[in-house]
N, C-alpha and C positions, 0 to 999 in steps of 0.2 A: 678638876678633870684636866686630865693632859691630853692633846693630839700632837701625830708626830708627822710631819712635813716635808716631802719633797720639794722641789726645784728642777724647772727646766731653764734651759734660753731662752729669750724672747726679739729675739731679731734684731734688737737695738743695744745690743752690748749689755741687756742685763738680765735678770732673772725674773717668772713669774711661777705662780704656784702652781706641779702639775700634778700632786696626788694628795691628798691628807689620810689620812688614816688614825681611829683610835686605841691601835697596840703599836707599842713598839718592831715588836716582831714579824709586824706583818708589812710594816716600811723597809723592814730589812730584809724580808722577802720579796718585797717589789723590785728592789735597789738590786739585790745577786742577781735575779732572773734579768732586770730590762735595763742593766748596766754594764753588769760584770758578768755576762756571760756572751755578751758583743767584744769581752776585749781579755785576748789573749794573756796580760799581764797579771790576771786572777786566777788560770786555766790551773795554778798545781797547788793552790793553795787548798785547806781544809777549815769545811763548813764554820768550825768556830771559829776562823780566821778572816773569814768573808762576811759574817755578820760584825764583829768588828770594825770592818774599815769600811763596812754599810752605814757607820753610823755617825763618820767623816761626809756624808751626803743625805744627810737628817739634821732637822733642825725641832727641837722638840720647844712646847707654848701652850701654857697654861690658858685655860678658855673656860669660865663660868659657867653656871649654868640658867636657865633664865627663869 
């Protein structure tokens, strides 16, 4: 099984875990809405183009099951 992983800061100059999720497409729905839609530099792009570079801020990790 795959989950696929956000990232925030953590105060200290690095990063902790701030969403997980088990579809791709739904981290890359997290990422356009509570990323890329705070920052002007995505505003003329199109959808297939923004889940693309959603996935520049995804780290995907294979995780067994128990």
């Amino acid at each position: 099984m795959k989950v696929y992983i956000t990232y925030e800061k953590d105060g200290y100059d690095g990063e902790q875990v701030e969403k997980v999720f088990a579809r791709k497409s739904d981290a890359q729905d997290y990422v356009i809405a509570n990323t890329f839609a705070l920052n002007m530099a995505y505003a003329g792009m199109e959808r297939h183009e923004l889940k693309e570079k959603a996935l520049e801020h995804i780290t995907e990790h294979n995780v067994e099951g128990i």
